[in-house]
N, C-alpha and C positions, 0 to 999 in steps of 0.2 A: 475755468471758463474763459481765459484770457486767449484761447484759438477759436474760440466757438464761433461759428458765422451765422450772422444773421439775417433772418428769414420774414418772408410778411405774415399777415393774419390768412388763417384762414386753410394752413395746409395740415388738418385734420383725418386721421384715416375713420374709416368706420367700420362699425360694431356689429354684429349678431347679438336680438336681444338678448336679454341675461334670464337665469331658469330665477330668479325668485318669486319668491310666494304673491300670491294674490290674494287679495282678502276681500272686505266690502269695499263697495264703491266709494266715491270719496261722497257721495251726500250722506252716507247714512252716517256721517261723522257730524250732522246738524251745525257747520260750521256756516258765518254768514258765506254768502255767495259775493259775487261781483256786484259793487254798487251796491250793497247792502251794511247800512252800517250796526255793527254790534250792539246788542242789548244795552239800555243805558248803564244799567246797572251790574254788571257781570259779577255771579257771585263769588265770595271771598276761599269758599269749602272745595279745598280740592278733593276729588276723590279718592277714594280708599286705594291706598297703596302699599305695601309691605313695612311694617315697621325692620330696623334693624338684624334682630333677633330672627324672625319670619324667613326673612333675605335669607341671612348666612343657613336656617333650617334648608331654605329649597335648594340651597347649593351644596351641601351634603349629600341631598338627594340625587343630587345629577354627577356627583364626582366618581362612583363606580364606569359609568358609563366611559369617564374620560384617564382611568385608569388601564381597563381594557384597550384603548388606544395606544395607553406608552406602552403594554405588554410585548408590539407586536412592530416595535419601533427599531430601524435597521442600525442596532449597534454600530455589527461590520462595518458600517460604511464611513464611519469617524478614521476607518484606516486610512481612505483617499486623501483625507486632506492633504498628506504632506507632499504626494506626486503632484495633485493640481487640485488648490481649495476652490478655487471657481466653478471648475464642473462640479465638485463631489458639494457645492455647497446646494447648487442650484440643481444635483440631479436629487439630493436630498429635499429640496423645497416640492421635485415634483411627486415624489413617495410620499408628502403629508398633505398632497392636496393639489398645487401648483400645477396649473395645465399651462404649459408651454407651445407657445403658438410659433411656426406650426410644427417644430420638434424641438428636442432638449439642444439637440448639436445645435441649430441653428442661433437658439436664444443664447446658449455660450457664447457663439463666434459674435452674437450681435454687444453680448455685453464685453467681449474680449476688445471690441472696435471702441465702445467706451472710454475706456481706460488711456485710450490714445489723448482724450481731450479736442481731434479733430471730429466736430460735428458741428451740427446747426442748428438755430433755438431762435427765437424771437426776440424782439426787444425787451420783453419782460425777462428774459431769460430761459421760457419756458420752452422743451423738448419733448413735440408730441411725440418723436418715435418710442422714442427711452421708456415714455408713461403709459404707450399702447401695449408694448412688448414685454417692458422688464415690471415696472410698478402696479399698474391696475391686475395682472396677473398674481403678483403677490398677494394683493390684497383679496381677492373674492371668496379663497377657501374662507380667511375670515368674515368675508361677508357673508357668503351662500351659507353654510355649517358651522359656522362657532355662534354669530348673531341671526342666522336664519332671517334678514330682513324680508319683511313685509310691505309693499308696495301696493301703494294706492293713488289713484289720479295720476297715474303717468300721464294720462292722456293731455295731461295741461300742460306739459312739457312741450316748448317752439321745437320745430325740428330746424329752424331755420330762423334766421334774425336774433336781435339783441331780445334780452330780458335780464332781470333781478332777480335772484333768488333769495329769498330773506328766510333765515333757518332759526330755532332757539339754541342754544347753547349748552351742555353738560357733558358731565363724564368726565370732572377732573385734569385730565388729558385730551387735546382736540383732535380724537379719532373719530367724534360724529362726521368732521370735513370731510377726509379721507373717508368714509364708507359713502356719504355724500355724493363723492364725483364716480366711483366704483358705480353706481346703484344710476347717476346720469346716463354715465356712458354708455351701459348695459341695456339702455332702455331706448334709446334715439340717437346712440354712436356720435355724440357732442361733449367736449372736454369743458369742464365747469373750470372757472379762472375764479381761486377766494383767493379773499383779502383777509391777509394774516396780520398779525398783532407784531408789534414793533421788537419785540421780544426773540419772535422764531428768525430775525434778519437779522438778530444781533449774539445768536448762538451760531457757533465755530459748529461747521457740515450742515447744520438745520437750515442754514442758509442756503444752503446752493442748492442742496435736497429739495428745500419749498419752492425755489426759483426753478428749478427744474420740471419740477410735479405739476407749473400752473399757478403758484399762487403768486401773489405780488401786494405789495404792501396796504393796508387797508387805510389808504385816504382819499379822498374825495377824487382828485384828479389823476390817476391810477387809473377807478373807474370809470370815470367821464370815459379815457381813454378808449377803457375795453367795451364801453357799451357800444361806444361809437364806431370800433370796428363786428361789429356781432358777435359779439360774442357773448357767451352765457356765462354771469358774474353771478356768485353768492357769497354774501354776505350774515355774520354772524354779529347782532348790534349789541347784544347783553355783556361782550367780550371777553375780560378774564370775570365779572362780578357774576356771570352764566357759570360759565365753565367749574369756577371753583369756589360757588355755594356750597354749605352744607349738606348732607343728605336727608335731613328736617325739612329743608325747603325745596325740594324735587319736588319738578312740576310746577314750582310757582316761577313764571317770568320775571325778571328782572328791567331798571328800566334801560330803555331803548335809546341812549343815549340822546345826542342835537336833531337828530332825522339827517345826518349828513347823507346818506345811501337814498333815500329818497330825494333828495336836490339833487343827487346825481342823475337818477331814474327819471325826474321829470324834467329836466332840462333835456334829456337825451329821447323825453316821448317813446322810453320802452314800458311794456308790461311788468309787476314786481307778482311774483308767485310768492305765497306764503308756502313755507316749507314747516313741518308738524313731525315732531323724531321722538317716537315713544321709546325705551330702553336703554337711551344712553347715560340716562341719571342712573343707572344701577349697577355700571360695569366697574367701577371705583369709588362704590358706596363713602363721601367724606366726611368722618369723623371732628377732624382737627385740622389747622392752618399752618400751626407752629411758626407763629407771625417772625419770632426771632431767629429762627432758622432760615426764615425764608430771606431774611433782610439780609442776612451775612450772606446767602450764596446770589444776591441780586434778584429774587424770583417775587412774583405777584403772591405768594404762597407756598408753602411745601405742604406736600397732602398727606394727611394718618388715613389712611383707610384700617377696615378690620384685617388686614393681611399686611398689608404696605407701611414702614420697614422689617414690620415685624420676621418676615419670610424673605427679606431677601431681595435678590431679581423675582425670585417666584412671584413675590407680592405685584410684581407690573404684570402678571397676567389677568388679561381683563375677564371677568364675568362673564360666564355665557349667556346674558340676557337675549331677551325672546325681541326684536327689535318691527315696530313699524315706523315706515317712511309715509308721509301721505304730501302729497302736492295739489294745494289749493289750488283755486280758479282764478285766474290772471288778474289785479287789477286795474285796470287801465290810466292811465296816465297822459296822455292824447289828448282827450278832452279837457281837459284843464284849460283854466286862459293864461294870455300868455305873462311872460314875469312870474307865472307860480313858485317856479320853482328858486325865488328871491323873496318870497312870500311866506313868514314864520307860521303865520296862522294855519296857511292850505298846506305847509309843510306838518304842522304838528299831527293835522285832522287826517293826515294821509298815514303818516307813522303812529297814530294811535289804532287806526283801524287796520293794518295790518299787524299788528300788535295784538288785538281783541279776539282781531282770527286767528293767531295760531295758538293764544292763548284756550281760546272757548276747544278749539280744534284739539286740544293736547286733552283736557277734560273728558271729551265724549271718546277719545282712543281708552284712554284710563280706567272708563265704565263698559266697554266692548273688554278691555283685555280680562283673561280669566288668570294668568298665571306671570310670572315674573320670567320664569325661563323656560318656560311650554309654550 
């Protein structure tokens, strides 16, 4: 990145919305509203959810179907690599899904320009060409067909100006982000900017890859940054103690660490959306930590899942879990007086009650879903 030039906020292409599913509206998910604060008492009993056993049954169930897929998988085409792995990688990604905007030549020659290292990114680092053309393309066959995400309350989504997005956290692995900004863009052609864990800036390519994609490091002044230039920030507060729970406690929230993301939000007088992600506790069901394993290779944890090392690379194929997104109704932050956002009290009462909501919110998705990966 050391040619890349830099560029101001704001030069964003845009989108055609995206074909995902629609479901109920975001009330009949009973979660508090704007200015409404959660039940005092929020109960402890999450809803019924697949014990272990149950899981790996429904996924037996669905593996026929994802067999018929490798039947029909273009061997032949493993020959191109050695003439030119770039096309034959990327005409491969468009045979399993990959729609290439607006054709395969074109997205070759754009990613051939790539590889130069002469292009343009912001001061974050971030490369909206790169994330319209080569990334979020990547990602949707997994979003649209492998998690079938389900979207609700798009509508509370700004198409325009700053906001928060405050997400819960699972799935082992932090591809709720990545489905996250996919399922953004698709819906109001605006690049979401997360704030990643100190971890993915200090992994060799994860690095540049994240600063490329959008994200940039999750601390307080970062975001001040990006809210202050409009831009749409989400935020992940349960960090790795979310991410890398057990699969006993799916679905139960973690705490939300100081409220730092809200001192940012209301110093900067934007809306914070609660964000509510049904499915991604079950795409790397975790077993075990293997606290000692995880020490020697530097990690917050190394994950057992029921496949994962067991299988191999096989084992990082995620679960086809049946996945909802729902996007709460804005909190406002405006109102407040001023100094709040220096103010621990109006900082906790804000971060508890965005907390309440996506909490109460994951509950009522959890008694609407019927199936695991239906």
């Amino acid at each position: 990145m050391a040619d890349a030039e830099i560029i101001q906020f704001g030069l964003q292409g845009s989108a055609s919305r995206g074909s995902y599913g629609r479901g109920a509206s975001a009330e009949q998910a009973e979660a508090p509203g704007v200015g409404q604060a959660p039940p005092d008492e929020p109960s402890t009993d999450v809803p019924p959810t697949p014990d272990l056993g149950t899981l790996l049954t429904e996924l037996v169930r669905t593996a026929a179907s994802g067999l018929e897929t490798l039947r029909s998988f273009p061997v032949e085409r493993i020959s191109e690599i050695a003439s030119d792995p770039l096309r034959a990688a990327m005409s491969l990604a468009e045979t399993l899904g990959v729609d290439w905007q607006p054709t395969l030549d074109e997205a070759v020659a754009f990613a051939r320009s790539r590889l130069t290292g002469n292009y343009a990114v912001d001061q974050f680092g971030f490369d909206p060409e790169f994330t319209t053309k080569i990334f979020l393309p990547l990602l949707r066959p997994l979003v649209q067909s492998w998690f079938r995400v389900e979207v609700r309350g798009a509508e509370n989504l700004p198409v325009r100006g700053s906001a928060l997005l405050v997400s819960n956290h699972a799935g082992t692995l932090p591809i709720d982000g990545m489905v996250l900004h996919s399922v953004v863009y698709d819906e109001i052609g605006r690049h979401v900017r997360m704030l990643g864990a100190d971890l993915i800036f200090k992994t060799p390519y994860s690095h540049d890859f994240a600063r490329r994609t959008g994200a940039t490091l999750a601390c307080q002044e970062d975001a001040e940054r990006l809210l202050a230039n409009d831009q749409l920030v989400a935020v992940f507060p349960e960090g790795f103690k979310g991410l890398g729970k057990p699969y006993a406690d799916r679905y139960k929230l973690q705490r939300f660490g100081r409220g730092g993301f809200v001192s940012a939000a209301v110093r900067a007088q934007v809306p914070i959306i609660p964000v509510s992600v049904v499915g991604s506790e079950e795409i790397y069901p975790l077993i075990a930590r293997a606290p000692a394993v995880a020490r020697a290779l530097g990690l917050p944890y190394f994950p057992i899942t029921p496949l994962f090392p067991w299988l191999g690379p096989l084992g990082l194929i995620p679960l086809p879990s049946k996945w909802i997104i729902q996007f709460g109704e804005a909190i406002a932050t405006d109102e407040l007086p001023p100094g709040a956002a220096d103010d621990p009290m109006i900082v906790f009462n804000v971060t508890d009650q965005v907390r309440e909501t996506i909490q109460h919110t994951l509950y009522a998705l959890l008694v609407q879903r019927h199936s695991v990966f239906f």
